[in-house]
Every structure is written in C-alpha cells, then in structure tokens.
N, C-alpha and C positions, 0 to 999 in steps of 0.2 A: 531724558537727556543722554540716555547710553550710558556705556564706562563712567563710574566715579570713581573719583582720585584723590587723596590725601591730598595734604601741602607735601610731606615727605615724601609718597607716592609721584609726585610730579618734577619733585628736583631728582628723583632718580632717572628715571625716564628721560627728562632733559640732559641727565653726563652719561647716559645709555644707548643716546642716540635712537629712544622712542622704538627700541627692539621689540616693546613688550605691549603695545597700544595696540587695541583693535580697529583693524581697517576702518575708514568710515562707509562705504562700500564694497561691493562683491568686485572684484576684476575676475569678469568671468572668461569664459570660454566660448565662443558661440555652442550655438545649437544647431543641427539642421536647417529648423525649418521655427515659424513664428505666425502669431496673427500678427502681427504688426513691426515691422523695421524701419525705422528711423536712422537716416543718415548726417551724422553732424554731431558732434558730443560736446558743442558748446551751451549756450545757456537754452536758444530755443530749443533745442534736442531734447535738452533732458527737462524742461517746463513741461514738455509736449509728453514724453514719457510718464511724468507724473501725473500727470491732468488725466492721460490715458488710465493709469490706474485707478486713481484718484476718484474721478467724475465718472467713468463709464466701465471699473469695473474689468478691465483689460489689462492682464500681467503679462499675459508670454509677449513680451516686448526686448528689441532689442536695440539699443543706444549703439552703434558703429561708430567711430571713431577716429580716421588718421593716423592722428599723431594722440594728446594725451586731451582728459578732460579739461576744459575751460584753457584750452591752450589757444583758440584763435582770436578771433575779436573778444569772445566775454574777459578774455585780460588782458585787452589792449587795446582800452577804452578810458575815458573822463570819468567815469562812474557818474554821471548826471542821467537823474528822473525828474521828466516835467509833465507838463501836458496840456501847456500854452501855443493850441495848432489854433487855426484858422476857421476850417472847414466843420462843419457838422457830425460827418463821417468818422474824420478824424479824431476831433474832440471825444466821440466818445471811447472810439479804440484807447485812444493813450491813458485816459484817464481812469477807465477802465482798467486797465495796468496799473496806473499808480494807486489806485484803489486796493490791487492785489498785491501792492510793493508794503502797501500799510499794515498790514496784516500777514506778511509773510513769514517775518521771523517766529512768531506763535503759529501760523501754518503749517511750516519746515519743523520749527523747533529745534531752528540753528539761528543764531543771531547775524543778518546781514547786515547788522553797521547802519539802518535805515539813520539820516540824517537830512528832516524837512525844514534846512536853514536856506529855503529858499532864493529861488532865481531870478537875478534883475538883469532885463533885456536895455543898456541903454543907449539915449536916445543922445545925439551927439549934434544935432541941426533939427530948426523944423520942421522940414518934412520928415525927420525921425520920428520928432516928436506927434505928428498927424498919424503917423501909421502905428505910435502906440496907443492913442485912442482908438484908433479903429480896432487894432486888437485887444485892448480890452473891452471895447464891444460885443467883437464876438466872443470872445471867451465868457463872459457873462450873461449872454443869449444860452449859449449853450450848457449852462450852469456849474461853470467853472471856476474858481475863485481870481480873482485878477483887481490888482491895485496899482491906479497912475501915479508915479511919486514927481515931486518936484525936486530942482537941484538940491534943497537941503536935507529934503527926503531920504535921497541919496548919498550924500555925504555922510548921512546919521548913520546910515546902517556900513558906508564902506568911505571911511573916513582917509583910508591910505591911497586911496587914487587922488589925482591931479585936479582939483579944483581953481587952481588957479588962473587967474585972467585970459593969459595967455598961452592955456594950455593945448597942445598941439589937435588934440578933441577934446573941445569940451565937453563937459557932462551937463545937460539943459535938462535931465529926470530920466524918466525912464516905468519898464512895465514889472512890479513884484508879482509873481506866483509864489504866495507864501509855501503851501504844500508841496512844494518841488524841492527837491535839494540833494542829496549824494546816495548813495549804500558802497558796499564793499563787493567789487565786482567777484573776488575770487568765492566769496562766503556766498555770493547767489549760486554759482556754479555746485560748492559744495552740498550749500544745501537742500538744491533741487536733489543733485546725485544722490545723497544717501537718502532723501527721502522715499526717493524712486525707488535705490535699489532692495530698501526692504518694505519694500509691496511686493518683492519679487522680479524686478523688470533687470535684464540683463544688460551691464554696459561692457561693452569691447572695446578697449583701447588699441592702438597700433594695428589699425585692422582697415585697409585700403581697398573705395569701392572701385574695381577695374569695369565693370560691364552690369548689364541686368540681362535676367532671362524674362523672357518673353514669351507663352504661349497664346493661340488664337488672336495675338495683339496686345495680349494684356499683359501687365507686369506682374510678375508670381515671385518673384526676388530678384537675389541681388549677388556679382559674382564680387570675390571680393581676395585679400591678399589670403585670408585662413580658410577661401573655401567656397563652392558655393552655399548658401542661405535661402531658403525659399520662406516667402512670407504670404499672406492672402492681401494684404498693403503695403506699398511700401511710402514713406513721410521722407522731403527732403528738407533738410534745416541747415544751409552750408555755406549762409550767406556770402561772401566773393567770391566762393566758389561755383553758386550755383549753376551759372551759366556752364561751367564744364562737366557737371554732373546731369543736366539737360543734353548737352550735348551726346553724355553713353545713351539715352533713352532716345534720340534722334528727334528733337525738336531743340525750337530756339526761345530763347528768352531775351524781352526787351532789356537786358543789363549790362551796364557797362562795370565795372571793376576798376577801381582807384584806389589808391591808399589815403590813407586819412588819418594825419599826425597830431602826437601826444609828447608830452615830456615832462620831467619833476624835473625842482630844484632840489638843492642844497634843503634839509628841516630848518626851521625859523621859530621862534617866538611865537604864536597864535596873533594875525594880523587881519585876515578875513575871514568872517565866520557868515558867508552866502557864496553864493557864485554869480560873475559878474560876465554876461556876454554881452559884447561891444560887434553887432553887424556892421557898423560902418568898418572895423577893422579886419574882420574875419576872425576874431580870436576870443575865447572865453578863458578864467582864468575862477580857479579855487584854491582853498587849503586843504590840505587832506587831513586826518587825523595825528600824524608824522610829527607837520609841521611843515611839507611839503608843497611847494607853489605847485599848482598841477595845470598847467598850459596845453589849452589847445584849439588847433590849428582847423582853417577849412581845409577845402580837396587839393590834393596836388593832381593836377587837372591835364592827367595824362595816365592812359588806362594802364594799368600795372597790377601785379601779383605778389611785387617787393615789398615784403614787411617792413620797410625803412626810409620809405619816402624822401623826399629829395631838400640840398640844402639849402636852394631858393626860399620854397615854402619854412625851412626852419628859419632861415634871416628873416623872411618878413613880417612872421607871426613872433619871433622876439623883439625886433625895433616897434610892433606897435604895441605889446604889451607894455614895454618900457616906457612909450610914450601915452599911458595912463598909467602907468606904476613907475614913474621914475624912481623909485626909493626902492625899486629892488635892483637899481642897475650893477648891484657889488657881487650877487648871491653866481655862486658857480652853480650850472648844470649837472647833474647828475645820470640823466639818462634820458633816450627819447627813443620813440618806436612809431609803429605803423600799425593799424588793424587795415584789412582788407574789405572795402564793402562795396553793396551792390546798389549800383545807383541806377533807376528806371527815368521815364520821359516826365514823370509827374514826382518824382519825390514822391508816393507813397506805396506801401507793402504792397504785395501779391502774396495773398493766405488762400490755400482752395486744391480745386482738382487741376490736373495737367491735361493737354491733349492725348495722353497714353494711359488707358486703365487700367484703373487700381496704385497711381503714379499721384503723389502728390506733394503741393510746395508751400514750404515757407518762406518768402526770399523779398529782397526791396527795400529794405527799412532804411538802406544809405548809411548816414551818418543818426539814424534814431535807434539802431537795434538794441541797445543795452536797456533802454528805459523802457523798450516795449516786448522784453522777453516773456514777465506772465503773463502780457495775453495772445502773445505770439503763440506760445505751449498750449495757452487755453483753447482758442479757435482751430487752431491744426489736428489739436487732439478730437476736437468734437468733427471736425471734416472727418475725419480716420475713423473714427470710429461711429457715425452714422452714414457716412456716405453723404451728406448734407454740408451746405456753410453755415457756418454760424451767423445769426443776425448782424453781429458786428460786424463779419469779415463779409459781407453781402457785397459792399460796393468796392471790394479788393480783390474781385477776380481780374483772371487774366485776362479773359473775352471784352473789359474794356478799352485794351489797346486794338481790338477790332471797331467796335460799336464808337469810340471817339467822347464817351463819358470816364474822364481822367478829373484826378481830385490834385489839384496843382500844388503842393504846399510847400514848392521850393523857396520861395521865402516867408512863408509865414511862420515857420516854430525858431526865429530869430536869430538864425546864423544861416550861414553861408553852406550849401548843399554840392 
C-alpha cells in the first residue's frame, strides 16, 4: 500500500499541508529517446502504459502530457461503467472493460470507488419499451447480464422519480445492468499513474506535442515543448484532441469534436443509490458518494474545443431532469463542465495502426471513454507492443471507414451520442 501512517501521522500531515508525503509517482524529466511514447496523460495513456509494462514487459515508456495528469476528459466525466451495447463486437470490448474495472482496485492496489449499483435505461412509451426487449436480447445473446423491469420494478429501486399519472414522461419500466454502476474517475487516473510509474514507465507532465519526426516515412518520435523525443513507437490516446494530433502526422481522422456536458448539485441526503438514464430525454442522472446529484447531458451538437459547452444544452438537460425529479427542483447548482470528445460516423472506437509507420491510435469512444479506459490501455498496449491488433480491437480499425463495415451503436448503449 506504500507509505504508512499513524492516526497522528495523518492529522500532521493534513495542518502541514502534506509537505512530507511521498509522491504517488515520478514527475519525471523526459529522456531522449524511448521504446515507446504515448501521447495523452489521461486515463487511456496511462492504462496503455501500464498494460505496456504490465503484459508485455515494456518499461522505457513515456506518458506526454499537456497540461496535468487526469486533467482532460478522465475528470470530466459521469464516472459511469456499463456494458449494455448492442453489437457483438462491442459487447465484448466494454465488458471486457468492466471485467477489468472489477478487479482493478486489487490490480492497481489503489482503491477506485468501484460502485456496481447498477444502470437503469428507461423506457418512457412503447416503442421504448420494444427497444428494451430487444436489448436485452442482445445483451443476453451476448452473455451479458440484462434484466426488463416493470413500472414497479422501477419505482422499487428509484422511488424519487415521477411516477405519477400525469407525469411529463412516464416511466412504463425499463432495462437493469446490475454490474454496471460508478468508480471514482480521479482514483482511476491515479491509479493507473502510480501503478505505471513504479514499473518504471516515465510520465511527463506540461510537455506539449508540437510536430513528429519522421524518417524514411516512418515515425521515430515526437517533437515536443521540452525537446525532441525519439521513440521506435509512438501510441496516440488524446481523445478530442486526436483529430489535431493526426493532423502533425499529416493524415485525417473521421472525428468530429464536441463538448459533452456534466454538473453536480448541492450534497443531499442519500436519494439514489443506481443511475438512471432516460433516452427519450437526453439526460442520465446519479448520486455520487458526496451526496451530489451528478447530471448529465447529451452532445451540444456543434463541433468545439470549449470545455464549457453551451447554456441551451444546460436548460434543457435541467428542465428534463426536473421533469422526472421534480423533488429536486429547490437544490442549487454547484458546478458544471465539459469534457471534449471524439465522435466518429458509427459511434465506435478506432484502437490500431495509423496510415503513418510506427504511428498509432486510440481515439472514438464519444461519449463512452471513461468506462472503456482498461481495455482501451489494454488493446493499444498490445497493438504497440506486437505490432498486431488485439482480437478485441479487430473490427475497430480504421480501414473500415474504407471497406463500409461500421459497427453503428449510436443509439444502442442508451443515450444520446
């Protein structure tokens, strides 16, 4: 567990202002050169770093960074893990993830807050209700856990929503993934980080990729704010940013960039103990550990790079959350934000090689990146580090925005993309 600490030990520390705590990792220095650079020091970056050590054995790695670790989308995010998709493909990438989210805190050996109080998709009209039998068809084809609830079903488990007659949407049932439900987005960030960094793997913060070098066509590294970097691979993980980090390598990615809005309330009394997303509104809605209402929002559906999306999309994902939570229409706001992400033609990832050798990408996930961070790391690691895609990540190249074999799941994982 690292550093132990007294009780005494810890009230020092805390009116010491934690002077005397050992880092949880290295803030290093780059190095020249590296088998392997990884661009993006949020959650897929540094999954992909650890998996690289981890699985295949591969230290001299180095984590790049921007701005700070777990500073972009991995902490500004819902913190929701599901893995209620549609598709076969998909099915088992995510689940495969939450597979890995099961097991991670004994993995890391830092506690991410895993909390599987499960996610109800629901269903607000009939054809709602048709299209949650159908997905829990497939989801049980694909051996996924999935249970059809009825109105009371619903109400048992989340009894502070609007059941009443004339409620603005009703609630007709809906679709449980028991196994699905929250972690603590900063505590993944951290605990990939330290886990990585004592394997040895270098993480660079404040360290900006301006260019890659190139010999014979291939990519050998990466020029960057402290320098240049030469790597034998370089891994991109920079999700709304990818598309401009493609752009220094001189190719295009099908990705458009949106913001994608979040916000807490005021802390409350413990009122919902699952997460409830409601497609017909665009808005899902949890409790955080706080006590915090944690609302959020589909795409503000106008490409941007502004962490703070706009106040349309906040009016209308609060008038419809009120309008199944009337009983929180007194709680004051406390803050709301934006992550940046990359949305492709199909709604799913692109994990694999790039048109440029020795160049390779993690990027796509939309609005799913947080819940598919370890196996995002996992498969990127194992592209990097054999030169191969991983079985999983097989029908997630890029070459099928050539070929016309796209995995569509803009609406099957039950919100708005």
């Amino acid at each position: 567990m690292g550093q132990k600490y007294s009780a005494w030990s810890l009230l020092r520390e805390g009116f010491s202002g934690h002077r005397h705590w050992s880092p949880a990792w290295r803030d290093a220095a780059p190095k020249p050169s590296y088998d392997v650079i990884i661009i993006g020091g949020g959650g897929h970056g540094l999954a992909t770093a650890y998996y690289l050590a981890k699985n295949h054995k591969i230290t001299n790695v180095a984590v790049i960074e921007r701005g700070w670790i777990g500073g972009g989308n991995t902490g500004r995010n819902t913190t929701v893990v599901r893995s209620n998709y549609l598709y076969p493909e998909s099915a088992r990438l995510y689940d495969f993830s939450l597979k890995l989210y099961e097991g991670l805190s004994q993995d890391l050996n830092f506690n991410i807050m895993l909390s599987q109080r499960g996610v109800i998709r629901l269903a607000h009209s009939r054809h709602d209700l048709d299209g949650v039998s159908r997905a829990a068809n497939a989801m049980r084809m694909n051996g996924i856990d999935a249970d059809v609830l009825t109105r009371d079903q619903v109400a048992a488990m989340a009894p502070v929503a609007d059941f009443s007659p004339d409620a603005p949407y009703p609630i007709l049932g809906g679709l449980l993934q028991r196994r699905a439900g929250t972690a603590r987005h900063d505590a993944v960030a951290w605990g990939y980080a330290r886990a990585a960094s004592a394997l040895g793997v270098d993480i660079v913060q404040n360290c900006e990729v301006r260019g890659f070098v190139q010999e014979n066509g291939a990519i050998v590294g990466v020029e960057t704010s402290q320098g240049r970097l030469r790597a034998d691979r370089v891994g991109i993980a920079a999700a709304g940013h990818s598309s401009a980090i493609a752009s220094l390598a001189g190719f295009k990615l099908p990705v458009t960039s949106y913001a994608l809005q979040a916000m807490v309330s005021e802390p409350i009394k413990p009122l919902l103990d699952t997460v409830l997303i409601s497609p017909g509104t665009g808005t899902y809605v949890s409790q955080s550990d706080k006590g915090e209402m944690v609302i959020g929002a589909g795409l503000d559906l106008f490409p941007s790079y502004a962490q703070r999306g706009s106040f349309a999309v906040t009016q209308t994902v609060l008038g419809a959350t009120l309008a199944i939570f009337p009983c929180l229409s007194r709680l004051q706001m406390l803050r709301q934000w934006a992550g940046i992400v990359d949305v492709v033609h199909d709604s799913s990832p692109i994990i694999g090689p790039t048109p440029v050798p020795g160049l390779y990408i993690n990027c796509g996930w939309g609005t799913g990146g947080f819940k598919a961070i370890p196996v995002g790391g996992w498969t990127l690691a194992h592209a990097l580090a054999t030169g191969k895609n991983h079985e999983l990540a097989e029908a997630f190249q890029l070459e099928r925005f050539n070929t016309g074999r796209l995995i569509d799941e803009a609406a099957a994982s039950g919100i708005a993309h």
